[in-house]
N, C-alpha and C positions, 0 to 999 in steps of 0.2 A: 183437431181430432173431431170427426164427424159422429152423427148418433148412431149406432146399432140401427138395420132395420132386421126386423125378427121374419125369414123367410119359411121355418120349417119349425112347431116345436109339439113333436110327440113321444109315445113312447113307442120301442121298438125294441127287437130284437137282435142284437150283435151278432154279425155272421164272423168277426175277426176280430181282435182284440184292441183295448181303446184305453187313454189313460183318462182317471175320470180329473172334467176340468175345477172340481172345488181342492179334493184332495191330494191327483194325481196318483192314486195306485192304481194297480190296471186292474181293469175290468175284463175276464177272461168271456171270452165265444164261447159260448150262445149264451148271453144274461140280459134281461129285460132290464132295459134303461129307459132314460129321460135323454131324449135327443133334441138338438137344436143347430139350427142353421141359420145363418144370418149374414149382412153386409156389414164392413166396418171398415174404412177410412179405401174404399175402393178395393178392397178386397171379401174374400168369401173366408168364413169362419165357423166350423163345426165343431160339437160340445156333445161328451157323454159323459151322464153322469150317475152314480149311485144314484138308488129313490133317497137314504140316508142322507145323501150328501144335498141331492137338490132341497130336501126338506131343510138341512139346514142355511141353506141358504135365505130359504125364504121366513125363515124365523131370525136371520143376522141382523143385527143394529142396522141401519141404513147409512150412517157415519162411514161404520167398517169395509161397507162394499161397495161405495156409489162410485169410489175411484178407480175402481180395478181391483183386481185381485189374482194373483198367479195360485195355475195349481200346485198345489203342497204347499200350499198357506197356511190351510188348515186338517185339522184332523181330520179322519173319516166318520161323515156323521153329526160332526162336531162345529160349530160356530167360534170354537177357541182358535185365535193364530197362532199358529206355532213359530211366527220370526218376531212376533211383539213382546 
């Protein structure tokens, strides 16, 4: 598995609706997100996310996220996993 390279990351406005990738509920058109685009193992990978959800991200243990993380892992907001 290759590293992330991070091609795109700001915020923007949803023209269509998107599941956000920490918690996975949707994010309904037009909501200002946290967008991101990237390479990963030869392919292209786009993220939108609550500001909630990104901030909790960047507050998670580093243990808890370094390996991955699928959306609706966690709550919305929330740094708690809901499959652990």
């Amino acid at each position: 598995m290759s590293n992330p390279v991070l091609l795109r990351d700001k915020t923007v406005v949803t023209r269509v609706s998107h599941g956000c990738a920490w918690c996975g509920e949707l994010i309904p058109a037009p909501s200002t997100v946290k967008y991101r685009k990237y390479t990963w193992d030869d392919g292209i990978a786009n993220e939108w996310w609550h500001d909630e959800c990104w901030k909790a991200l960047l507050n998670a243990d580093v243990e808890d996220v370094e390996e991955g993380y699928i959306a609706g892992d966690h709550k919305r907001g929330s740094t708690v996993n809901i499959n652990s």
